[in-house]
ZAKEBA-412041 format. One record per residue (C-alpha): residue number from 1; residue in one letter; x, y, z. Coordinates in steps of 0.02 Angstrom, whole numbers, padded with zeros to 5 digits. Each point is the difference from the previous one (the first is absolute). Layout:
<rs>
{pos:NUM&code:a&u:X&v:Y&w:Z}
...
</rs>
This chain:
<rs>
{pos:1&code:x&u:-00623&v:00590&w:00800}
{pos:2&code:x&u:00036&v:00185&w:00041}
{pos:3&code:x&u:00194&v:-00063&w:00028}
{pos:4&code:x&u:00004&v:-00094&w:-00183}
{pos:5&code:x&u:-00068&v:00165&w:-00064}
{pos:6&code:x&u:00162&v:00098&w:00044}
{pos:7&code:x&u:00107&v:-00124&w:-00031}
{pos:8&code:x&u:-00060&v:-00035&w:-00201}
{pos:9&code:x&u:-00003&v:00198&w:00000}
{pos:10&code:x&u:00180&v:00017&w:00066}
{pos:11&code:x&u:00075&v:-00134&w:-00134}
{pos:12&code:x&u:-00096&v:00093&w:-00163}
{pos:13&code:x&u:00072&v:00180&w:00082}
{pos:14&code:x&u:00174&v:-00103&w:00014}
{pos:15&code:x&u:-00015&v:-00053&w:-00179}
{pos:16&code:x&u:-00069&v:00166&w:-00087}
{pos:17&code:x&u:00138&v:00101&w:00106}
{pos:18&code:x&u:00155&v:-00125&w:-00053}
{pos:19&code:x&u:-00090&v:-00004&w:-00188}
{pos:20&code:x&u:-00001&v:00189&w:-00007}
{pos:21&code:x&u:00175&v:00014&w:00083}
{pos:22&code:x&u:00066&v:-00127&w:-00132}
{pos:23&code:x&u:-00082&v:00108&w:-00143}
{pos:24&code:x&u:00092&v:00169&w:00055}
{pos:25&code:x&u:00168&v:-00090&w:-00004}
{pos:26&code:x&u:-00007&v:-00107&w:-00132}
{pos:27&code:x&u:-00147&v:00029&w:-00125}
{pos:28&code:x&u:-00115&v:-00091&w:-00087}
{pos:29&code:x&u:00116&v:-00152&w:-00028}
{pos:30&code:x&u:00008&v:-00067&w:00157}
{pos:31&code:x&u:-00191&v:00003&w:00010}
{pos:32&code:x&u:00015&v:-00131&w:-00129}
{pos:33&code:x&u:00100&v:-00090&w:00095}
{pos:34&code:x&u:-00137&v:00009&w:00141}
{pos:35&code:x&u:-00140&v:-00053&w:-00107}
{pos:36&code:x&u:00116&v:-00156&w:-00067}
{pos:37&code:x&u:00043&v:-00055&w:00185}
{pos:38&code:x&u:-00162&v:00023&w:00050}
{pos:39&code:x&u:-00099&v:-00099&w:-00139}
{pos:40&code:x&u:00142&v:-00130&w:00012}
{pos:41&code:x&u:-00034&v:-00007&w:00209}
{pos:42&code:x&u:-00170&v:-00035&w:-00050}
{pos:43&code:x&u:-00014&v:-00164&w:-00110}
{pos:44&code:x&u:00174&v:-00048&w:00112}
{pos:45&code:x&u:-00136&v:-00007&w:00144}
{pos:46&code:x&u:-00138&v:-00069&w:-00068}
{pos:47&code:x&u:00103&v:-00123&w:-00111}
{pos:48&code:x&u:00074&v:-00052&w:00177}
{pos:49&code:x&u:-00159&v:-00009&w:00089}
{pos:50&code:x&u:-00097&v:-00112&w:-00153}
{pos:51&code:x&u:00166&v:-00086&w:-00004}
{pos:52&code:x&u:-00025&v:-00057&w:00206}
{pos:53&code:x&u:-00187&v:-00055&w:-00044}
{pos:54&code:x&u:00037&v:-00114&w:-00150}
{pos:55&code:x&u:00155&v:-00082&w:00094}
{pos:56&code:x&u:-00117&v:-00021&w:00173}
{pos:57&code:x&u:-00155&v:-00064&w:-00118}
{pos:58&code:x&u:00142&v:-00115&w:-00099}
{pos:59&code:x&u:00050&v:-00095&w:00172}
{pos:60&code:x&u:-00165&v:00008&w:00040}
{pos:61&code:x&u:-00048&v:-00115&w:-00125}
{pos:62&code:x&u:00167&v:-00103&w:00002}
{pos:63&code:x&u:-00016&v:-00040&w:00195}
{pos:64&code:x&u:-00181&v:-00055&w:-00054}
{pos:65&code:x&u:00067&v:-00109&w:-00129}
{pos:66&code:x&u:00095&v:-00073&w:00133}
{pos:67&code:x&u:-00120&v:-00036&w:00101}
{pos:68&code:x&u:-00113&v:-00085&w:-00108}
{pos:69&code:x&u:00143&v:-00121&w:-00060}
{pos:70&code:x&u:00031&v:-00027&w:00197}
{pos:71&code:x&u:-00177&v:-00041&w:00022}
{pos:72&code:x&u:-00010&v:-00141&w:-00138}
{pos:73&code:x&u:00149&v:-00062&w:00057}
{pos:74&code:x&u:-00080&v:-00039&w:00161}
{pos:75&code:x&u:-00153&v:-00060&w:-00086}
{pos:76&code:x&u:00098&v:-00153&w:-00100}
</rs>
């Protein structure tokens, strides 16, 4: 746990240092640019991850379909 610690501490000192280092070369527009990327990262994640869930609960349900037509076709 002590180990995770450092390492979530080192990535937000990574990403306030390059953030800072970005705003004394470039200014406040490329912060917009940050904020864009990073809200666009965001939904591009969780739109992927909801995406995985819906296809895995869609075949889900077709391979069940499946195997209830197999099953009365055994029946008859």
């Amino acid at each position: 746990m002590n180990t995770l610690r450092w390492i979530f501490l080192s990535i937000i000192i990574a990403l306030t240092s390059g953030i800072l280092i970005i705003l004394l070369q470039d200014g406040i527009g490329s912060m917009k640019n940050i904020i864009i990327y990073g809200v666009m990262g965001f939904f591009t994640f969780f739109m992927g991850y909801f995406g995985t869930i819906f296809a895995k609960d869609l075949l889900d349900i077709i391979i069940e379909k499946k195997d209830s037509r197999n099953d009365a076709d055994i029946d008859t």
